[in-house]
N, C-alpha and C positions, 0 to 999 in steps of 0.2 A: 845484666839480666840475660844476653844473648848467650854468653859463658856459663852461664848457671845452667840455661834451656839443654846446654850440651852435655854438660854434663850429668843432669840428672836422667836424660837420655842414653847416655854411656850406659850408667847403672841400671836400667831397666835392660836392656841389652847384654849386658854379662848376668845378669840374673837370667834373663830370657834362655840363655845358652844351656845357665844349669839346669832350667828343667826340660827343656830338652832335652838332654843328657840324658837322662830320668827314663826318658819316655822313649826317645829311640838313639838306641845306643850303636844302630850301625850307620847313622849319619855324622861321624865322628868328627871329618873332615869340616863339614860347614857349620858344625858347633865349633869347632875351634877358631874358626875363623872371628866369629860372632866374641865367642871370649876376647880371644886375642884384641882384636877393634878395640873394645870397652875399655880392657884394662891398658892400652897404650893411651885412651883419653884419660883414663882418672891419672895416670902418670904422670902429664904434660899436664892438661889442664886444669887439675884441682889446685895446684901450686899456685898457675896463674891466677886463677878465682879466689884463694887468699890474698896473693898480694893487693888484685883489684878491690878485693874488702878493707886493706889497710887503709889504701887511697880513698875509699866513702868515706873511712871512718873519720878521716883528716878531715876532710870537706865537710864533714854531719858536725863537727866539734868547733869550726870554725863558723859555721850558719844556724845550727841546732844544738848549742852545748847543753841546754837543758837534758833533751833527747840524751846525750852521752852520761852524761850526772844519772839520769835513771836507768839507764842501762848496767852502768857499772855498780849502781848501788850505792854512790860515791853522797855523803852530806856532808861533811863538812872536810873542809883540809887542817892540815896542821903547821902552825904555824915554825915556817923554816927546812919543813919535811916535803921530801918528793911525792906526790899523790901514788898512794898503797893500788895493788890488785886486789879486788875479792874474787876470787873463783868459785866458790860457793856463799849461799846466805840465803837469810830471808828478809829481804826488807819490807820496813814497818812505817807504813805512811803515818802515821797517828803518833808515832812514840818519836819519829825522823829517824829512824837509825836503822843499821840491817844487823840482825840477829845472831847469832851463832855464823859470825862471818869467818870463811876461811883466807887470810890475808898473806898477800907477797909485797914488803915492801919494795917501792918506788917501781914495781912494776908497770904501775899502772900510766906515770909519765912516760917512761923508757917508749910502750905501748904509744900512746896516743899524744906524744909530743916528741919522741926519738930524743930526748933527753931524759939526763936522770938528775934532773934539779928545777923543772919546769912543773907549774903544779898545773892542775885543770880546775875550770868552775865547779864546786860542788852544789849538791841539792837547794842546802839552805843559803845558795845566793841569789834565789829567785823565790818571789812573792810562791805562798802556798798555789795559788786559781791558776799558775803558771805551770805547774812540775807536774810530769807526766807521773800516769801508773807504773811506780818501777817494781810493783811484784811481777807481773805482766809482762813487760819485757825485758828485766832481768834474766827470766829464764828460757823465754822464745831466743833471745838473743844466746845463750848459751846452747841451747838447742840447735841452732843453727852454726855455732862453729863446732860444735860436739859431732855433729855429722861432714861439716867440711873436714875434720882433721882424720876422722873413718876411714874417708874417700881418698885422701892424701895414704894414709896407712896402708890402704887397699893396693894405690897403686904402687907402691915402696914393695909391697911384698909379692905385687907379680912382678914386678921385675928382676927381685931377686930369684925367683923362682923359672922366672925365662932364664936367667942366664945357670942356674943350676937343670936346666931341662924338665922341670915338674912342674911347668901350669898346668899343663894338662890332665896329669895324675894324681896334684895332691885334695883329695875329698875335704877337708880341712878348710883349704882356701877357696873349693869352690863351693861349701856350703856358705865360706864368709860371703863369695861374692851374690847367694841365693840370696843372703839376708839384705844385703846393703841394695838388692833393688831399689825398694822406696826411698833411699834416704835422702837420694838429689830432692826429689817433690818434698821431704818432711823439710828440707834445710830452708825450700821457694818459701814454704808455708811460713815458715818460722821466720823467716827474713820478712816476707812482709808484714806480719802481726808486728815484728822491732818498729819498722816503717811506721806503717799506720797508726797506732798505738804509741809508740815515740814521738809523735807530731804533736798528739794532743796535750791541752785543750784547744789546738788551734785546727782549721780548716785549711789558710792560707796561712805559714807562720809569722804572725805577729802581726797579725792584720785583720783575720776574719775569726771571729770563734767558733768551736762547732756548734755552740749552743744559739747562735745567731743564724746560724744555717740551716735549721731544722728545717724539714720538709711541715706545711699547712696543711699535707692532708691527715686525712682522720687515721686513726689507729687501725680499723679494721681495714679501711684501702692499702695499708702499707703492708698487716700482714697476708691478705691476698697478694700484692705484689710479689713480698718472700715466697708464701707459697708456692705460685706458679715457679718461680725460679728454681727451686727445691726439687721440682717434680721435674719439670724440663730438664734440668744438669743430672736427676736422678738417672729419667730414661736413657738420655744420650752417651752419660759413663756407662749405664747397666749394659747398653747395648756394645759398647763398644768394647768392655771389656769382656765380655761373653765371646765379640765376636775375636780379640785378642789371642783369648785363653785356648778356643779350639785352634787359634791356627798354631799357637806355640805346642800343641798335644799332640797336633799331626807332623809338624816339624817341615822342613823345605825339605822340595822333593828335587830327584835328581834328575837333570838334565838330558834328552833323549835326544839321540839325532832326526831329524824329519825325514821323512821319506817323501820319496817322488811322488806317491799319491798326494801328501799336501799340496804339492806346485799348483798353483793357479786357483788355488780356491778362495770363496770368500772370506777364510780366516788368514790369508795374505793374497788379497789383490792385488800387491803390485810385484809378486813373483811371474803373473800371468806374462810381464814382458821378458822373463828370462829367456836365453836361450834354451835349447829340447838338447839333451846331453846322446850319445850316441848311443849309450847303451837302447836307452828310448825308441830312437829313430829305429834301432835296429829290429825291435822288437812288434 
């Protein structure tokens, strides 16, 4: 999660640069610097943050293979065949099948078992009250590496672009990078809709249900609760990003040397023990 937090931070920051760019075009200097940062983190660490996703995924199929069975869309295996990829489809809770699927055979082992002869649990090896909604995170879950592989993309192509001299000039890659702002935050989003949604129907897996865990209060206390919450995260984003937006419009300003008049003032009191320079004494 720490690796995620950075990098979808990265990407607000090479976005950040481009519209700055936009807006004042003679701070050149610390917009690029801003690019530059960003896209040295989608470089380095969107790689890592895949690999760290394979490692979940290992650990989710070995504790939650349900969870994995719906995610990948997967009902049943075949007998003697390595479990297929679907990369696209629709899965159909009621009919158990996914739809117009688009399939990679034995990808899906190679994937999630590093062999290509190793099958995984499918859907229909678990009671119906057991199998997660796999319309739901089917696609969150693709959602979310749909944008990690962006941010990978992203940074494959500033680098080639550093090392041919044009990050800074190609409009092309800095509109790419205007757009892929959001996309660290849409990947968190969609990573944990897989999570949470992938757990179900359990609270605590394989021990609590969520339908045992329901909150006793009444309907209308709970949707007060949401509401307040709605409205509180409403104001604190609205405010925060208003106040975001003006500081990226005015852009960082540049650095001024201080003069002797500031010496000793209350916006640095503890310049008051410097020494008095000679020009000073002189004067």
């Amino acid at each position: 999660m720490a690796i995620a937090a950075f990098l979808s931070s990265a990407m607000f920051v090479g976005a950040s640069g481009r519209v700055a760019s936009s807006a004042r075009q003679r701070l050149a200097p610390a917009i690029r610097k801003m690019l530059s940062m960003a896209m040295w983190m989608a470089l380095l660490v969107a790689p890592i943050q895949a690999v760290v996703g394979d490692m979940h995924g290992l650990n989710t199929l070995e504790h939650q293979p349900a969870k994995i069975a719906a995610i990948e869309g997967h009902w049943e295996n075949r007998p003697g065949e390595a479990t297929l990829l679907l990369l696209f489809g629709l899965p159909d809770m009621e009919q158990e099948r996914t739809r117009y699927g688009l399939e990679i055979p034995a990808l899906g082992s190679l994937i999630l078992t590093h062999s290509l002869h190793k099958q995984v649990p499918a859907l229909k090896d678990f009671p119906k009250e057991d199998r997660p909604y796999s319309p739901a995170v089917f696609w969150s879950f693709r959602i979310m590496v749909g944008m990690g592989v962006l941010m990978i993309a992203l940074g494959i192509c500033s680098a080639w672009l550093r090392y041919r001299r044009r990050l800074y000039h190609s409009r092309p890659f800095q509109w790419f990078a205007l757009c892929m702002g959001p996309a660290g935050l849409i990947a968190l989003v969609a990573g944990w809709v897989t999570t949470e949604m992938g757990r179900q129907p359990w609270v605590i897996y394989g021990l609590l249900r969520t339908r045992d865990a329901v909150s006793l209060h009444s309907t209308l206390q709970m949707a007060i609760s949401l509401l307040v919450f709605i409205v509180v995260y409403c104001a604190v984003f609205g405010v925060g990003y208003y106040y975001i937006f003006r500081l990226i419009k005015k852009g960082p300003q540049p650095v001024t040397e201080l003069t002797s008049q500031t010496a000793g003032t209350p916006a640095r009191p503890l310049s008051a023990a410097e020494p008095v320079r000679d020009e000073e004494n002189a004067s």
